[in-house]
C-alpha positions in Angstrom: 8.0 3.0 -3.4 5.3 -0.1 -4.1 1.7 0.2 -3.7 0.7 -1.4 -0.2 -0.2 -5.1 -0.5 -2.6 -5.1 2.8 -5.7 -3.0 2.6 -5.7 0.3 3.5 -7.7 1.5 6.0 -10.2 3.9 4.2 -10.9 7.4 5.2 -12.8 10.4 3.8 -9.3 11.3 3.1 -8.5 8.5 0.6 -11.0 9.9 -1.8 -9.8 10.3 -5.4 -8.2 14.1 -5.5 -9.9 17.0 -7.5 -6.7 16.6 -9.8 -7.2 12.9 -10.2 -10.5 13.0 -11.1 -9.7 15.7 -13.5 -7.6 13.8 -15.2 -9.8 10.7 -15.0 -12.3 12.0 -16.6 -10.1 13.6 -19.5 -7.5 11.2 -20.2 -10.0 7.6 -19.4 -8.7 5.3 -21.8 -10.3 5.0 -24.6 -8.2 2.4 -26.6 -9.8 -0.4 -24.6 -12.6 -3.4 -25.5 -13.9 -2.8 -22.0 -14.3 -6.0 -19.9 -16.1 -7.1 -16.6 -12.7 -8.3 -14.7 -14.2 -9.0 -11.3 -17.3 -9.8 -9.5 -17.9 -9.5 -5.6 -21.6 -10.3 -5.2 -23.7 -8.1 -6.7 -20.9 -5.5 -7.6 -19.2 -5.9 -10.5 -15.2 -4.3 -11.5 -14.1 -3.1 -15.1 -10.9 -3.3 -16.2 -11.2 0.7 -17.6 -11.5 1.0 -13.5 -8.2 -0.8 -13.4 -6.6 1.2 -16.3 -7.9 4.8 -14.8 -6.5 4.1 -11.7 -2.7 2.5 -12.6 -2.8 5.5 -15.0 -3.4 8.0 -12.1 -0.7 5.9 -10.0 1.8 6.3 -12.7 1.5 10.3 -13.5 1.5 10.6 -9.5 5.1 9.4 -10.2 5.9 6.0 -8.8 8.2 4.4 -11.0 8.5 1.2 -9.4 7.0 -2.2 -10.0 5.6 -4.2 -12.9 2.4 -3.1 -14.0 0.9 -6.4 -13.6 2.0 -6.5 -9.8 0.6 -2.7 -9.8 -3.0 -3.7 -11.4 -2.8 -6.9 -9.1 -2.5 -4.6 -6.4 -4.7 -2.2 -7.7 -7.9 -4.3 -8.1 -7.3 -6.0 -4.4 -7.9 -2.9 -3.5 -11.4 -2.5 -5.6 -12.3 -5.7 -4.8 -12.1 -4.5 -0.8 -14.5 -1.8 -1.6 -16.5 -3.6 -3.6 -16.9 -5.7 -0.4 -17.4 -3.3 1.8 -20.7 -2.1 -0.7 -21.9 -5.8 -0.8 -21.9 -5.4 3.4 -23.3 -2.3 2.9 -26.3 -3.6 1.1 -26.5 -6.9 3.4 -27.0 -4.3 6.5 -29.0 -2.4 4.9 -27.3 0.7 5.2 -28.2 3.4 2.6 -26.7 6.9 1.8 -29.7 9.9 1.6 -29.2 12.0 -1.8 -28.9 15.0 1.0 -26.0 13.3 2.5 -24.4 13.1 -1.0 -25.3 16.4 -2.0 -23.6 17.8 1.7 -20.6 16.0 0.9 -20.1 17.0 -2.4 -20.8 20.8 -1.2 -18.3 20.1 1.5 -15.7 18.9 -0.9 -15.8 21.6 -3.2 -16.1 24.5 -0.9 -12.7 23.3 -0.2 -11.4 22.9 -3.7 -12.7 26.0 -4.7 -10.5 27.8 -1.8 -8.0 26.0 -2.8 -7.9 27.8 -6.9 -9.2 30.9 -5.2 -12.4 31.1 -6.5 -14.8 28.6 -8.6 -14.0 30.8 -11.9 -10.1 29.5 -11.5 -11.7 26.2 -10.6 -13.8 26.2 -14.1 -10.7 27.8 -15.7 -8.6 25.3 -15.2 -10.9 21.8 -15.9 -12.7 23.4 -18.3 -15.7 22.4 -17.1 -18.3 24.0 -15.2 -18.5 23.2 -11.2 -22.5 21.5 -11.6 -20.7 19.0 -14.1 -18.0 18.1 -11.8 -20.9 16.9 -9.3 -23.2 15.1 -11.4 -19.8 13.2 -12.6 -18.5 12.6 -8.9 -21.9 12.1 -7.4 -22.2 8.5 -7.5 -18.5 8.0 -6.2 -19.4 9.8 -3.6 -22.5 8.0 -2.2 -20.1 4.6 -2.9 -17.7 6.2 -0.5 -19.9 7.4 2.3 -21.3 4.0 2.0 -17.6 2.3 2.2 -17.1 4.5 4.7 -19.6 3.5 7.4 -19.3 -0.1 7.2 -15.3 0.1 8.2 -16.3 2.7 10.9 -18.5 0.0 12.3 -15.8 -2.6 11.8 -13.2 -1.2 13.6 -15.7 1.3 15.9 -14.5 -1.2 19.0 -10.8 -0.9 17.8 -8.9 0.4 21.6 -5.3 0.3 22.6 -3.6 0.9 26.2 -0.3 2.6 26.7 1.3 -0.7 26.6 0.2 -1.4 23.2 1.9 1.4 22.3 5.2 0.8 23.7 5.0 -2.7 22.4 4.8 -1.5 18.9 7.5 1.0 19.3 10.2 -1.4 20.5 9.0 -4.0 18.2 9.7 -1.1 15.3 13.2 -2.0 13.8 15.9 1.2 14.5 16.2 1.4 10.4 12.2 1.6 10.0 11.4 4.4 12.5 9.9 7.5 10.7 12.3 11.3 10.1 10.2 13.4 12.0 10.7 16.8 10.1 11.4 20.2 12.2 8.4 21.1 14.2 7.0 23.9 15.9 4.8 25.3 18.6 3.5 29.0 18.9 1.3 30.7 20.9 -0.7 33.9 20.4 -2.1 36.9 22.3 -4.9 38.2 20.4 -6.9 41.8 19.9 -9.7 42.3 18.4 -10.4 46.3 17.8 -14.2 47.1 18.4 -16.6 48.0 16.0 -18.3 51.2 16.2 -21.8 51.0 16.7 -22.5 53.7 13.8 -20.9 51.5 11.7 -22.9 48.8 13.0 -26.1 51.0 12.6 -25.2 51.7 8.8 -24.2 48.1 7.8 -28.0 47.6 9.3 -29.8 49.9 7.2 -28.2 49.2 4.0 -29.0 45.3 4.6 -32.8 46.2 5.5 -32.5 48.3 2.7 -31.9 45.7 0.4 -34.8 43.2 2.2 -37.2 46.1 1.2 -36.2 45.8 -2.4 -36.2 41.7 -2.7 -39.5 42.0 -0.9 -40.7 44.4 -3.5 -39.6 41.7 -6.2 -36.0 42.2 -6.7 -33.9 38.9 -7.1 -32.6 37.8 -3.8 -29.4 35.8 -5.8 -29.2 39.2 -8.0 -28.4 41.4 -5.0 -26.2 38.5 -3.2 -23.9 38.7 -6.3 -23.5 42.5 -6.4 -23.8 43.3 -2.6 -23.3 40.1 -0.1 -19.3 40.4 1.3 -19.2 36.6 1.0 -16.6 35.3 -1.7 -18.1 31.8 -1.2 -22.0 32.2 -1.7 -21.6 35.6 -3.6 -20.8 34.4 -7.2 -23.7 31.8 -6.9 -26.3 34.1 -5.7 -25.7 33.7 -2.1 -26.4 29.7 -2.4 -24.8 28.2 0.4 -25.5 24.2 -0.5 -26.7 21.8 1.5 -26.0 22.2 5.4 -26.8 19.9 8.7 -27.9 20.8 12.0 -24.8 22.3 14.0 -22.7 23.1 10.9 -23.4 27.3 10.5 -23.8 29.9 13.0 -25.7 28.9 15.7 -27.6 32.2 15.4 -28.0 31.7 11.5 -29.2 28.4 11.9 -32.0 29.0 14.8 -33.6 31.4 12.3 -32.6 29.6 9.0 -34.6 26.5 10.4 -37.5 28.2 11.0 -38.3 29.8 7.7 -40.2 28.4 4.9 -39.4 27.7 1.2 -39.3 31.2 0.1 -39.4 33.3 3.3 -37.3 36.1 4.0 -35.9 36.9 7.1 -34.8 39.7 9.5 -31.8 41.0 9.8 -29.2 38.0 11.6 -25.9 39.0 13.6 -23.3 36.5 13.5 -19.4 36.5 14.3 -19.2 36.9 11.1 -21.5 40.0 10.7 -25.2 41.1 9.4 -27.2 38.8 7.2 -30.8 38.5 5.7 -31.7 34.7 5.0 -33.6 33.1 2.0 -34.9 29.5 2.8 -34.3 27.4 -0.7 -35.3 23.8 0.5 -35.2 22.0 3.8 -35.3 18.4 3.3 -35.4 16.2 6.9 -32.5 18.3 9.2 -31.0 19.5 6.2 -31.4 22.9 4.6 -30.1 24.8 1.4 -30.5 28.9 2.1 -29.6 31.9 0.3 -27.9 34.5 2.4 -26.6 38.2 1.4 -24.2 39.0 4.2 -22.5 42.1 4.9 -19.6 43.3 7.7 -18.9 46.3 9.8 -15.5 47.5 9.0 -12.6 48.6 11.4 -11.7 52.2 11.5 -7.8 52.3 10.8 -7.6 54.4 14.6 -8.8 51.4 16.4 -6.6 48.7 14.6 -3.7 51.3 15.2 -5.0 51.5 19.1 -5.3 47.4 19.1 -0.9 47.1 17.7 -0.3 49.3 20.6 -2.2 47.8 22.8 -0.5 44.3 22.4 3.3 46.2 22.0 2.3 47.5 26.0 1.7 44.0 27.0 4.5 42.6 24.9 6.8 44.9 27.1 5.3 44.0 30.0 6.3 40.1 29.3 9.9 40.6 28.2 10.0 43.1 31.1 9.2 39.6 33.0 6.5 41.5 34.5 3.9 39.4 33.5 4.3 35.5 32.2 2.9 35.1 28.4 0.7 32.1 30.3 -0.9 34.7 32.2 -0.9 37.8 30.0 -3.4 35.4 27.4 -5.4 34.3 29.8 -5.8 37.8 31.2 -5.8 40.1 27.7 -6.4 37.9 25.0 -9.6 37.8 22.7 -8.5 34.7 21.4 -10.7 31.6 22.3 -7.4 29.8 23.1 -6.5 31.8 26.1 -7.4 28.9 28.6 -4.8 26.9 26.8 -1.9 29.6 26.8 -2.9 30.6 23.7 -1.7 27.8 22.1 -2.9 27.5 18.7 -3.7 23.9 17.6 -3.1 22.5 14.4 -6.5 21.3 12.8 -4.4 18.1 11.1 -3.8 16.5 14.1 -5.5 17.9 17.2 -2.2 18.7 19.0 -0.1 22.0 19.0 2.7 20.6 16.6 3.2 22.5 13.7 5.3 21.4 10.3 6.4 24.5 8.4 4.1 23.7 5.4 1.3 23.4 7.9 1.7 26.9 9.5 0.7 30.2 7.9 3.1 31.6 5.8 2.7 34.8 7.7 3.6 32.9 11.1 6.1 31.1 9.9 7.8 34.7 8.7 7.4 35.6 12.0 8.2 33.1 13.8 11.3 31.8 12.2 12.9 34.3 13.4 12.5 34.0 16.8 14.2 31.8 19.5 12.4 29.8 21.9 10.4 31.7 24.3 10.7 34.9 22.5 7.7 37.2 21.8 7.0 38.8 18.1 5.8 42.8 18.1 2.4 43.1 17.4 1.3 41.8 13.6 -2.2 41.9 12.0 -3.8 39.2 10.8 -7.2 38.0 9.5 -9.6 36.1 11.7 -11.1 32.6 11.1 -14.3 34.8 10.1 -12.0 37.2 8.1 -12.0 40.2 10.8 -9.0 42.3 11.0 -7.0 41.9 14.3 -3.7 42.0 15.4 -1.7 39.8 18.0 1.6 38.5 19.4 3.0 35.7 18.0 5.3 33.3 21.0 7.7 30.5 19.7 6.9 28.1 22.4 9.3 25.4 21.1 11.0 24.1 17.9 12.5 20.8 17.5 14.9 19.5 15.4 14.6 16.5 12.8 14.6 13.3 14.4 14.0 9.8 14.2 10.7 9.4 15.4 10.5 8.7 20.0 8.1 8.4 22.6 9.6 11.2 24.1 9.2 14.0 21.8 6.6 12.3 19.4 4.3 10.0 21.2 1.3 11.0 20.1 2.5 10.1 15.6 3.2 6.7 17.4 -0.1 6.2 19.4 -2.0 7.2 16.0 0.6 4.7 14.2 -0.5 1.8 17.0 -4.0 1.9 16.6 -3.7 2.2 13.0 -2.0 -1.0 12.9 -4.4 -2.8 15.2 -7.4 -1.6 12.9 -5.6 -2.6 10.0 -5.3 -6.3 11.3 -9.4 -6.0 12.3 -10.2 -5.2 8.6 -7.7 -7.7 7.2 -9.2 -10.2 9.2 -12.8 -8.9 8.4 -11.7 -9.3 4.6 -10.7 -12.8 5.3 -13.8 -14.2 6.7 -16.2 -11.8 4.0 -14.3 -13.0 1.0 -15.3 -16.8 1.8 -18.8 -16.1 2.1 -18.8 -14.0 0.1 -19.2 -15.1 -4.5 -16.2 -13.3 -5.8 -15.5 -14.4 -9.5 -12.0 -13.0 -10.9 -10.9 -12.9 -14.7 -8.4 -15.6 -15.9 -6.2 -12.5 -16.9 -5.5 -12.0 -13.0 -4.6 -15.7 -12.7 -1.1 -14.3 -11.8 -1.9 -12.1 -8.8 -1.2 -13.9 -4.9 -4.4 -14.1 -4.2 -6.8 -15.3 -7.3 -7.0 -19.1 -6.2 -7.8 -18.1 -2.4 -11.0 -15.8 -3.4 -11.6 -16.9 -6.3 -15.2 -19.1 -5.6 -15.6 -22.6 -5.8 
């Protein structure tokens, strides 16, 4: 597999992995006279950028091609970003230090679940999490910034259905894509109640520790001993920087109002009780402490909630009662207007790959033929309740060369794809000649050095 020679279109997804960066930052070379390579207006390219990156393509375990072709290929690809910056800075489009901060926030939230906790995180870089950040942060704003100039290239980009079947018979037989074994379930889902003296003793205990924080006790103190969130709770219930419509829409109606310092009430949420600490608020962004806590299930009602669902279950195999109906009638789950589909968060549809599904579903489900229904198995909620539900195996298909039939919607993302591709190739095209590009002699080799290279 070669590098692509056309640029790529850039998402937040192309940014450089947590592992890359890793390594980037440990294993930079440091045998080399460093060099200015490239210019592209005010932006300059160095050849340890060059180096860093054909490094990282080589441990990610691409064999093929020349390294020349490779670092040919590789600073094309700099020299479009580096384009897209110089746009950037001609539109005058900036990036706030709040947006970076969000984004990095964002980012490792996600890396950190992905170790398990920050600790692992640490553990394995050897490096702390606040020196991760400082390192990334200006790669970050460069990307934002790269970022929302292509979104405004290609913000017009549209195809019709005919597009789409124009590409698909224009696709060789020999060049259609092995669609891998997919699935679609559906759930019915049961939430068992909370008691409301549980509800009334999770209370007191959190006003019980407002009393004592108002009375001078450290607010991140008792977030790291008490608050029943693994995310904020090792960092003294710090949650990072957040935008309007990104938390709990009852968390953030009280969390805008305070000011730097206040404390507030007590805050129900889906995902239980919390007391809020304003930190900073800078324009619709704020940074709050939070301690929250969560009324448990009593054993008795998950135990009521199994056999709940097992009466309904028997109820649909009985044929008494379609599963189409029995969600829309029973089920807690939000997707109960959709037949309790559940969608896959990848790609917007109900189409599951195995490595995309739970591996508790999958267990399940991998069993079952199409159209059966599992008994009732617990599971933890989005905002980590304990519930139980029914698990359906709507349909599972086969491997397959790719079809508009079974797999229209992988070639309506591949169409338009294509057809923004073209608008940022032809966008490159015109930018580069007005654009001062300047490119080392040592690239004189690479397809394209006469054509941008300025008169």
């Amino acid at each position: 597999m070669t590098m692509k020679k056309t640029f790529s279109i850039l998402t937040l997804s192309f940014v450089i992995t947590l592992f890359a960066w890793g390594q980037e930052t440990e294993q930079r070379p440091q045998t080399i006279l460093d060099e200015v390579v490239a210019v592209v207006g005010k932006n300059i390219i160095l050849q340890s950028d060059i180096e860093t990156q054909y490094l990282q393509y080589r441990m990610q375990g691409y064999i093929e091609g020349s390294s020349s072709t490779i670092k040919c290929d590789i600073l094309k690809k700099v020299i479009f970003q580096k384009l897209l910056l110089n746009q950037a800075d001609i539109d005058s489009i900036v990036v706030s230090p709040v947006q970076v901060e969000q984004e990095l926030d964002r980012r490792f939230r996600y890396y950190i679940s992905q170790f398990g906790s920050q600790e692992k995180l640490e553990e394995y870089y050897h490096k702390p999490v606040d020196q991760f950040k400082e390192e990334m942060r200006e790669m970050i704003g460069e990307q934002i910034l790269q970022q929302d100039v292509q979104s405004e290239i290609t913000k017009n980009v549209t195809i019709t259905p005919k597009e789409i079947k124009a590409f698909y018979k224009a696709m060789p037989a020999d060049s259609l894509p092995l669609i891998n074994t997919s699935y679609e379930v559906a759930e019915i889902v049961k939430k068992p109640p909370i008691s409301t003296a549980e509800k009334l003793k999770v209370k007191e205990k959190l006003l019980t520790l407002r009393n004592r924080i108002l009375k001078g006790e450290s607010f991140s103190t008792l977030a790291i001993l008490y608050s029943e969130d693994p995310g904020s709770a090792k960092k003294g219930g710090e949650l990072g920087m957040y935008g309007r419509g990104e938390l709990y829409p009852e968390f953030e109606a009280v969390a805008y109002g305070l000011k730097e310092g206040e404390i507030s009430g007590i805050v129900e949420t889906e995902a239980g009780y919390h007391i809020i600490q304003m930190i900073e608020k800078k324009d619709n962004f704020i940074n709050v402490r939070h301690i929250l806590l969560r009324p448990k299930i009593s054993p008795i009602e998950l135990q009521k909630a199994a056999n709940y669902l097992d009466s309904i279950r028997v109820l649909i195999v009985s044929d008494s009662i379609s599963f189409k109906m029995a969600a829309l009638k029973f089920s807690d789950g939000q997707n109960r207007f959709n037949d309790g589909l559940i969608i896959n968060p990848n790609s917007g549809n109900a189409k599951f790959q195995a490595e995309e599904l739970d591996p508790k579903v999958f267990y399940v489900i991998d069993k079952l033929k199409i159209g059966e229904v599992s008994n009732a198995v617990s599971y933890t909620t989005d905002d980590n309740k304990e519930a139980y539900r029914l698990l359906k195996l709507v349909n599972k298909t086969a491997p397959h060369k790719a079809n508009m039939k079974q797999d229209y919607d992988i070639i309506q993302k591949a169409t338009i794809n294509k057809k923004k591709q073209e608008v940022i190739d032809e966008w490159v095209k015109i930018r580069a000649a007005k654009t001062y590009i300047h490119i080392s002699d040592k690239y004189s080799n690479c397809s394209y050095f006469d054509i941008w290279q300025s008169k």
